[in-house]
DSSP file (Angstrom, degrees, kcal/mol; ACC not computed):
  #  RESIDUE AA STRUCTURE BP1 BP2  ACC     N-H-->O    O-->H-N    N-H-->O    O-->H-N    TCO  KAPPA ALPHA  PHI   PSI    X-CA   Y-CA   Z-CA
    1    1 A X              0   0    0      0, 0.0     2,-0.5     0, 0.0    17,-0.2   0.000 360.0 360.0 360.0 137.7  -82.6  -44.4  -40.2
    2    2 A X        -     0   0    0     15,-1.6     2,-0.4     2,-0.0    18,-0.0  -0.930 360.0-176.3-157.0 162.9  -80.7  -46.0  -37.5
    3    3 A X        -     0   0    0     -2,-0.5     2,-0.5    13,-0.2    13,-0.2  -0.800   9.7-159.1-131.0 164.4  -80.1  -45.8  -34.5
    4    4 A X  B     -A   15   0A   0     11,-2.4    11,-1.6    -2,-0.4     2,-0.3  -0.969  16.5-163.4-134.5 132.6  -77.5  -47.9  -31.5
    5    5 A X        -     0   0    0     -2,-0.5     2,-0.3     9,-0.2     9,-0.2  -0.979   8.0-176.1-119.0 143.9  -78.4  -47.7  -27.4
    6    6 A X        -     0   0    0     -2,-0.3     7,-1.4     7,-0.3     2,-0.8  -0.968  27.0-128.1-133.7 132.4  -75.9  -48.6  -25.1
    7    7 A X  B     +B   12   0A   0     -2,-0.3     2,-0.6     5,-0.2     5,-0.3  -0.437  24.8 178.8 -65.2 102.1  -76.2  -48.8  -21.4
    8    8 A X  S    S-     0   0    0      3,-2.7     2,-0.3    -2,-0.8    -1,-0.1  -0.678  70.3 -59.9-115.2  72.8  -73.0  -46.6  -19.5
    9    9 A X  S    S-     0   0    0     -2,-0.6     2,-0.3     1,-0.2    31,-0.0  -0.621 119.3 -11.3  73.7-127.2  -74.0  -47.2  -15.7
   10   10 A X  S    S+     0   0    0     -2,-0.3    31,-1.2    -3,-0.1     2,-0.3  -0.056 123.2  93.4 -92.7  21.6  -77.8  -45.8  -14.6
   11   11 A X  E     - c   0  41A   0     -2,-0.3    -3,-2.7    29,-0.2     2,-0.5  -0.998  66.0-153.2-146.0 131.4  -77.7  -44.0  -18.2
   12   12 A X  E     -Bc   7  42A   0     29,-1.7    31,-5.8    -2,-0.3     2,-0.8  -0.849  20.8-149.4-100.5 111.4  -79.3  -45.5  -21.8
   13   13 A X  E     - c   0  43A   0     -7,-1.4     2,-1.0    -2,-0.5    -7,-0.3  -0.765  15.6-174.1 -53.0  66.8  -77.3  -43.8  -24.7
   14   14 A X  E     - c   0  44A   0     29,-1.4    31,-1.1    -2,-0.8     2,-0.6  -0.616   3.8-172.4-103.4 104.5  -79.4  -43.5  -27.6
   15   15 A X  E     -Ac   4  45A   0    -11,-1.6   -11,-2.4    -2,-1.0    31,-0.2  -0.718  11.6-157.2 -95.5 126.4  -77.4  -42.1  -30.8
   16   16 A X  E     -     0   0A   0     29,-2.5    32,-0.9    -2,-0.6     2,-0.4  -0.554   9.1-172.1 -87.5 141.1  -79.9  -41.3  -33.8
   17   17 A X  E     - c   0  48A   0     -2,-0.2   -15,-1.6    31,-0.1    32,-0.3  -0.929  56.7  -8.3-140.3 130.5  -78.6  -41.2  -37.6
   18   18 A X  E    S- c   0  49A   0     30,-1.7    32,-1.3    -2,-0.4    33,-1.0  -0.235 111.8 -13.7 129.0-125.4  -80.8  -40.0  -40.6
   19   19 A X  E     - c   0  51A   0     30,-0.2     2,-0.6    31,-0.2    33,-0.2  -0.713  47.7-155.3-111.2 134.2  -84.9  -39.2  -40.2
   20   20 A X        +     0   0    0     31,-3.3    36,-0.4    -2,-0.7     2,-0.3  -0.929  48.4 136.9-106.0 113.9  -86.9  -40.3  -37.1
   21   21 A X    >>  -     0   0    0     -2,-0.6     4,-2.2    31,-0.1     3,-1.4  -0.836  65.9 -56.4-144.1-177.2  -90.2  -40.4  -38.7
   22   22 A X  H 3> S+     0   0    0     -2,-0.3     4,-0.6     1,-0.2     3,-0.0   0.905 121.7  53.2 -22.4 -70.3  -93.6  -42.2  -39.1
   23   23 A X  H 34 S+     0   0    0      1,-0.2     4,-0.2     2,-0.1    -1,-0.2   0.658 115.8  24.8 -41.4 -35.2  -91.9  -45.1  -40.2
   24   24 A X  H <> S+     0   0    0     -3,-1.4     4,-1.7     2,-0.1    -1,-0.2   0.674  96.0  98.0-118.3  -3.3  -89.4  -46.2  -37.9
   25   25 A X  H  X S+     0   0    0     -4,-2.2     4,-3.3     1,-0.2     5,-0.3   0.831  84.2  44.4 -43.5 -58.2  -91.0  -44.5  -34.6
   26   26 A X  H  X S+     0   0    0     -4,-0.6     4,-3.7     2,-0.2    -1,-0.2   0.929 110.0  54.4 -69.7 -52.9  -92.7  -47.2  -33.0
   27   27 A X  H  > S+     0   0    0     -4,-0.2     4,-2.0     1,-0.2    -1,-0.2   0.926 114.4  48.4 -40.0 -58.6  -89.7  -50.0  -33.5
   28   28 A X  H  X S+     0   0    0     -4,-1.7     4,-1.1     1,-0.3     5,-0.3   0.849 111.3  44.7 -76.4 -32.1  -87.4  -47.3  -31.7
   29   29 A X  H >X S+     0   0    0     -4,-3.3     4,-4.2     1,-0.2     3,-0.9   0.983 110.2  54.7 -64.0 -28.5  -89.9  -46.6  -28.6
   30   30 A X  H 3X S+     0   0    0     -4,-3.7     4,-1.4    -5,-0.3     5,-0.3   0.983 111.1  48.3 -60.4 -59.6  -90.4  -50.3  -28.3
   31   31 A X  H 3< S+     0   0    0     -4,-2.0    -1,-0.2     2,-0.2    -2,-0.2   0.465 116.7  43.1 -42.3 -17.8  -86.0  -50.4  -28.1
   32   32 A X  H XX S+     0   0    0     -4,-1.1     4,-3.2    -3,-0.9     3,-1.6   0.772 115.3  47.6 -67.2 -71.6  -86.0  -47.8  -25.7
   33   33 A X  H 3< S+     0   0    0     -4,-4.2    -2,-0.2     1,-0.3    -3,-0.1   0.617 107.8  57.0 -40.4 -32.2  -88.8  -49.1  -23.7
   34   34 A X  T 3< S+     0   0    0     -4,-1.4    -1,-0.3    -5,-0.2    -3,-0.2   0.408 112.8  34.3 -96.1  -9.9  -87.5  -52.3  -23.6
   35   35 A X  T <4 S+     0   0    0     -3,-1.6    -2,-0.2    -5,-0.3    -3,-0.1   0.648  91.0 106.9-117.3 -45.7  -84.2  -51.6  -22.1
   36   36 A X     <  -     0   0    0     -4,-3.2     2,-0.2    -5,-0.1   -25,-0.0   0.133  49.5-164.2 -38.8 139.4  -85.1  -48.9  -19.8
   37   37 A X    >   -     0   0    0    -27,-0.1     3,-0.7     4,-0.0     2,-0.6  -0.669  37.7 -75.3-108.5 165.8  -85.2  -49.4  -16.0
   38   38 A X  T 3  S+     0   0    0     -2,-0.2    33,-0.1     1,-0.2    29,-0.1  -0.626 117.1   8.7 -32.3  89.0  -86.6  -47.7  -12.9
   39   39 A X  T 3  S+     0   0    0     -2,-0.6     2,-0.3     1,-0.2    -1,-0.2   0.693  97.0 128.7  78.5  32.0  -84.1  -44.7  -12.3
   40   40 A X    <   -     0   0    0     -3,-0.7     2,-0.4    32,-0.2   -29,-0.2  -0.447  47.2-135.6-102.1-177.5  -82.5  -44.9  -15.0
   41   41 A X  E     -c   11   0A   0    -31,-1.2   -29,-1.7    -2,-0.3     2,-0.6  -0.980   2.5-138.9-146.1 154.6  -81.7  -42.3  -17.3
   42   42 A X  E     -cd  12  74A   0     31,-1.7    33,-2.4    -2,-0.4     2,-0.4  -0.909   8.7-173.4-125.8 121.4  -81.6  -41.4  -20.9
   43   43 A X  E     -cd  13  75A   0    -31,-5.8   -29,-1.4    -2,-0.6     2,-0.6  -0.990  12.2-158.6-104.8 125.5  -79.2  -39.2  -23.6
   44   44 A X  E     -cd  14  76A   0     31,-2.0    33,-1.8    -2,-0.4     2,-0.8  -0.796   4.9-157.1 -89.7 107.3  -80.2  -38.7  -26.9
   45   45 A X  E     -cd  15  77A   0    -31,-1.1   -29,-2.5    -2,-0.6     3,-0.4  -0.828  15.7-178.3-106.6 121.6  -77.3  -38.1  -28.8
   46   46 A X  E >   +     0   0A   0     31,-3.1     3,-2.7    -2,-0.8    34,-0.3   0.267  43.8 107.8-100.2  -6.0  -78.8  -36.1  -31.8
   47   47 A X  E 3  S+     0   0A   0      1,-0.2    -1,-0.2    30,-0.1   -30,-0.1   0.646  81.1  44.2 -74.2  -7.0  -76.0  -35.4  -33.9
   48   48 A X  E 3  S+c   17   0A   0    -32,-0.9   -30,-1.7    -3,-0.4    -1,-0.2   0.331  88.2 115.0 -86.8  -7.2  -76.6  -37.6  -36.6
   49   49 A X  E <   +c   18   0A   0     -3,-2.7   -30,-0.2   -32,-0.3    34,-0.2  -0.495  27.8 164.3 -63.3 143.3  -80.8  -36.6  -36.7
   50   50 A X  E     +     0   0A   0    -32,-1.3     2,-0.2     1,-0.2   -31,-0.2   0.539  58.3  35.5-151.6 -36.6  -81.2  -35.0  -39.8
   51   51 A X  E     -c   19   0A   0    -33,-1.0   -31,-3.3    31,-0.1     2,-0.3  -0.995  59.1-171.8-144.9  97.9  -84.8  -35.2  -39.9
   52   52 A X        -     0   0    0     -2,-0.2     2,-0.3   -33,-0.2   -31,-0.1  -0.788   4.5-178.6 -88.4 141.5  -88.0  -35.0  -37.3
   53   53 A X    >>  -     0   0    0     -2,-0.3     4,-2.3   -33,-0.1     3,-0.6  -0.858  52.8 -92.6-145.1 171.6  -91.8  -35.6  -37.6
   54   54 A X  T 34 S+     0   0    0     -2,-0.3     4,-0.5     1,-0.2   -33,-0.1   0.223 123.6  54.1 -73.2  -4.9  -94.6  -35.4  -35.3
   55   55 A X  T 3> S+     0   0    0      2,-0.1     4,-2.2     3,-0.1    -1,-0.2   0.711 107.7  46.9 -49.0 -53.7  -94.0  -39.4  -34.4
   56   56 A X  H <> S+     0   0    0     -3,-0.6     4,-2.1   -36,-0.4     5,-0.3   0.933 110.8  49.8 -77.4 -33.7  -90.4  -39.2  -33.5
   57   57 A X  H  X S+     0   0    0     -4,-2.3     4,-2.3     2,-0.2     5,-0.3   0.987 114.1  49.0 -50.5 -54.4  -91.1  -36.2  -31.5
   58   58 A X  H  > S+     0   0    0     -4,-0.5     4,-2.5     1,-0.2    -2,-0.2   0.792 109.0  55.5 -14.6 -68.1  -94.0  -38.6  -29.9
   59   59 A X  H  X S+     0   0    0     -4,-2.2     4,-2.2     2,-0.2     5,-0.3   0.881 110.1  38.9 -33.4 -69.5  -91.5  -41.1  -29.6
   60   60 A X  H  X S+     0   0    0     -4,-2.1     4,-0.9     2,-0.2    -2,-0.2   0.708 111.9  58.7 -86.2 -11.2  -89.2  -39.1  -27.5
   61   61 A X  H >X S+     0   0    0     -4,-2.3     4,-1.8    -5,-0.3     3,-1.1   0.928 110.2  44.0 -78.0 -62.1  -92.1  -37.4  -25.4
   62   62 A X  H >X S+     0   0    0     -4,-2.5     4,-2.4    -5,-0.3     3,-1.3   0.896 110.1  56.7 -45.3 -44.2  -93.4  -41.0  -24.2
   63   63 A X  H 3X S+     0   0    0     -4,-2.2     4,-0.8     1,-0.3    -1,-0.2   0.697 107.4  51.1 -91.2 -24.4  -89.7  -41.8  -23.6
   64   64 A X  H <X S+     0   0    0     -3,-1.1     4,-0.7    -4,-0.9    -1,-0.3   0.768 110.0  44.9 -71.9 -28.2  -89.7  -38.8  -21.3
   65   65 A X  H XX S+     0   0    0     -4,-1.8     4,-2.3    -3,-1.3     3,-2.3   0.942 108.2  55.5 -74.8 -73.2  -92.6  -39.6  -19.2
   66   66 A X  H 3X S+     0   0    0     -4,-2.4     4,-0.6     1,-0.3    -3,-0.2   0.771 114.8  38.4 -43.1 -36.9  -91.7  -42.9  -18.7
   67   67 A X  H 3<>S+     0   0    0     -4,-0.8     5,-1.5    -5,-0.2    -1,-0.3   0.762 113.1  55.4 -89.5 -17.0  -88.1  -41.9  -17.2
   68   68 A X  H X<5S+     0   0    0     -3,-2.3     3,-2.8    -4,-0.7    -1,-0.2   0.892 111.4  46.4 -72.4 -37.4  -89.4  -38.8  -15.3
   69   69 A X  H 3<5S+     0   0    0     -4,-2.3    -2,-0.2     1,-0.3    -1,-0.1   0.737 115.6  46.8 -73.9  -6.5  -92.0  -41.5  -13.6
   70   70 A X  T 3<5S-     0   0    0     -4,-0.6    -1,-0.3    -5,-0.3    -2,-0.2   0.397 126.1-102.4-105.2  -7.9  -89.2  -43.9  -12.9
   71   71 A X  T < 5S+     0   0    0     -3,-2.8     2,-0.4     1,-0.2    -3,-0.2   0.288  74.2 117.1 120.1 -46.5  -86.9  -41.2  -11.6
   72   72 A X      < -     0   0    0     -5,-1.5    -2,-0.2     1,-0.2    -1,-0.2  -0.876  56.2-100.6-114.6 148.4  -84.7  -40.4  -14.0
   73   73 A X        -     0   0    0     -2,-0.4   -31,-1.7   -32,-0.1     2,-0.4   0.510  18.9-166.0  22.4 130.8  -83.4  -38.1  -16.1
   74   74 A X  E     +d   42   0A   0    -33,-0.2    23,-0.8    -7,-0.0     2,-0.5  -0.861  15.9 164.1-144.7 126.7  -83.7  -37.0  -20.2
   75   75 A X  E     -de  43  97A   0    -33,-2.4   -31,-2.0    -2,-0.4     2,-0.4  -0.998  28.1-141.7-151.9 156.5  -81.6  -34.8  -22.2
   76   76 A X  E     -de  44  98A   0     21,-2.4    23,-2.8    -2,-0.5     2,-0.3  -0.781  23.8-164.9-101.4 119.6  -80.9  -34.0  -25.8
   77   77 A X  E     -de  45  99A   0    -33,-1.8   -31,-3.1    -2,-0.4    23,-0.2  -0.962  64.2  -3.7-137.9 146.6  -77.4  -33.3  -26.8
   78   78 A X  S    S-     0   0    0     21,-1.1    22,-0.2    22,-1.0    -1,-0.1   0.601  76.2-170.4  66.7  37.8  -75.8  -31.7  -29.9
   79   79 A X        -     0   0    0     20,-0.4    -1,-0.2   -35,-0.1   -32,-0.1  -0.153  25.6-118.2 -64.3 152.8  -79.5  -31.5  -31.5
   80   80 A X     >  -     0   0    0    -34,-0.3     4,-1.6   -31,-0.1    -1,-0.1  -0.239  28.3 -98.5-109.5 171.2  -78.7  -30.4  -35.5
   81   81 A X  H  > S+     0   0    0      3,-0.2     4,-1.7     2,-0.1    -1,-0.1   0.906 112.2  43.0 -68.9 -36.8  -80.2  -26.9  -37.0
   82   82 A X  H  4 S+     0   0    0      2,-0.2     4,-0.4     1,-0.2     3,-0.3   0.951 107.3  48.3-111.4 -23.2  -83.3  -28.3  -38.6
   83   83 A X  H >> S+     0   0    0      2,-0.2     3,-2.9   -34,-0.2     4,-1.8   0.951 102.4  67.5   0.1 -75.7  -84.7  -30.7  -36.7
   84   84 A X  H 3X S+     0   0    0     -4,-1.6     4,-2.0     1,-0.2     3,-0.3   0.849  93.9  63.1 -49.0 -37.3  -84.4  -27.9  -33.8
   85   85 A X  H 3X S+     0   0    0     -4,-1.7     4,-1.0    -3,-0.3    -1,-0.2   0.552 103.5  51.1 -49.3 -13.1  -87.3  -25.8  -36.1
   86   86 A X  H <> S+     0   0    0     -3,-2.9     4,-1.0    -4,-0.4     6,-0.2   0.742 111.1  43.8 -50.4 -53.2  -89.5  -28.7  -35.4
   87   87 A X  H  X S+     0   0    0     -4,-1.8     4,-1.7    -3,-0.3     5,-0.4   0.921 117.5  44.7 -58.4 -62.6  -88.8  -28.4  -31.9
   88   88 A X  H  < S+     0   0    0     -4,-2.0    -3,-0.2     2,-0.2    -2,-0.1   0.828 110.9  55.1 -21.4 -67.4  -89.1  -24.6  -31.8
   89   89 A X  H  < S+     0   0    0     -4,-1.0    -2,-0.2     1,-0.2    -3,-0.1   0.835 113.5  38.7 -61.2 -65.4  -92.2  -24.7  -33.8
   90   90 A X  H  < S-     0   0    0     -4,-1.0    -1,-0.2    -5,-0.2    -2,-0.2   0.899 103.6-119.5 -44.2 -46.5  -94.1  -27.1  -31.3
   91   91 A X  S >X S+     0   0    0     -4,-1.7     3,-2.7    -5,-0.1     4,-0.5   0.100  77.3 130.3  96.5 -20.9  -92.8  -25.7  -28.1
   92   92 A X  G >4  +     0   0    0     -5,-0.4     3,-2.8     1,-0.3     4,-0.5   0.822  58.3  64.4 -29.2 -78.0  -91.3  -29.1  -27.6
   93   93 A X  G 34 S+     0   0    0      1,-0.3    -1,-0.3     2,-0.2    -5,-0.1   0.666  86.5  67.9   7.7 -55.3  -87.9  -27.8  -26.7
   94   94 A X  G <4 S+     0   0    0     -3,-2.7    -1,-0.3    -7,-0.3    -2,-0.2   0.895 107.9  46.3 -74.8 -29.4  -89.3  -25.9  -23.3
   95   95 A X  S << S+     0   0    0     -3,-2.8     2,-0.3    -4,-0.5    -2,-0.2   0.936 107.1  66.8 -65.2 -45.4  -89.9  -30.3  -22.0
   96   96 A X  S    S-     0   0    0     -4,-0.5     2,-0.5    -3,-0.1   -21,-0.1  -0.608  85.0-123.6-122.7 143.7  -86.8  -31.4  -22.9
   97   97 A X  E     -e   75   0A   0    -23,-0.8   -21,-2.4    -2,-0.3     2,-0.7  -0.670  32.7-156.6 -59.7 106.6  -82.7  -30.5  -21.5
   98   98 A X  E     +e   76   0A   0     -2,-0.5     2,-0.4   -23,-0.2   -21,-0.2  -0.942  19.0 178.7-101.4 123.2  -80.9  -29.4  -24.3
   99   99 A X  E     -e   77   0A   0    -23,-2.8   -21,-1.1    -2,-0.7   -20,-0.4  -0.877  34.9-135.5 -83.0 117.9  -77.1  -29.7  -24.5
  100  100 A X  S    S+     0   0    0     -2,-0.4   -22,-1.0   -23,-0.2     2,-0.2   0.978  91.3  21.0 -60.8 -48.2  -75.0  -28.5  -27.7
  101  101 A X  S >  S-     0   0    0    -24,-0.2     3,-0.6     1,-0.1   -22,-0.1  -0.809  72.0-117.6-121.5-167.4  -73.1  -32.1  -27.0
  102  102 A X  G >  S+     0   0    0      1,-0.3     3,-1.4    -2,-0.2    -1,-0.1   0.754 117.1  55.7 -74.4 -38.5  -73.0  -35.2  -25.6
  103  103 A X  G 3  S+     0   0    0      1,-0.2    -1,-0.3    -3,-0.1    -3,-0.0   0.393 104.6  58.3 -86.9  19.9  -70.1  -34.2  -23.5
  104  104 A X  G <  S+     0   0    0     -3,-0.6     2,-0.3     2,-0.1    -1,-0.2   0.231  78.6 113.3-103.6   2.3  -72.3  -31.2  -22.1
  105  105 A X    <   -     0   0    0     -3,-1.4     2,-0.3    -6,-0.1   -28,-0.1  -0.750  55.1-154.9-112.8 138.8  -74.9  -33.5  -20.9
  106  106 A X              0   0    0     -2,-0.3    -2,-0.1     1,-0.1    -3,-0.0  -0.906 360.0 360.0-156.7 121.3  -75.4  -33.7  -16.6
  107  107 A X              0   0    0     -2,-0.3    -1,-0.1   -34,-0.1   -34,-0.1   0.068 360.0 360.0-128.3 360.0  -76.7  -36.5  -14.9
């Protein structure tokens, strides 16, 4: 898996490629965590996710608290078919803004 953040004013960009799982979960909240401010906000651009487990979901739930307590914003763009049965399956989906893209996504 990998994944790139970049900062585009008050808003952390984080674009995901392959499978957000067990393995790589923790490195990526810490990379989140670590750049994220007070009022800031976050887009998960999903179009490259291929792959979900009950960590990366983990992962993206903490990364939601933390920016709702700070103020800002989370949303999910272009999220891929199977992944989203993970999401479904959980109830996860009904927490998080989902966009079909990136360029859908309202700050």
């Amino acid at each position: 898996m990998a994944w790139n953040i970049s900062e585009e004013g008050k808003t952390l960009k984080v674009e995901i490629d392959g499978r957000l799982v067990a393995a790589v979960a923790p490195t990526l909240r810490e990379d989140i965590l670590g750049k994220l401010q007070d009022g800031m906000n976050v887009l998960f651009d999903l179009s490259g996710m291929v792959h979900i487990d009950s960590s990366g979901l983990g992962v993206l739930v903490q990364v939601l608290q933390k920016v709702k307590s700070g103020g800002g914003k989370v949303v999910l763009a272009a999220l891929q078919p199977g992944p989203k049965i993970v999401f479904d399956i959980t109830k996860v989906s009904r927490v998080f803004e989902i966009v079909p893209s990136v360029e859908d996504a309202k700050f």
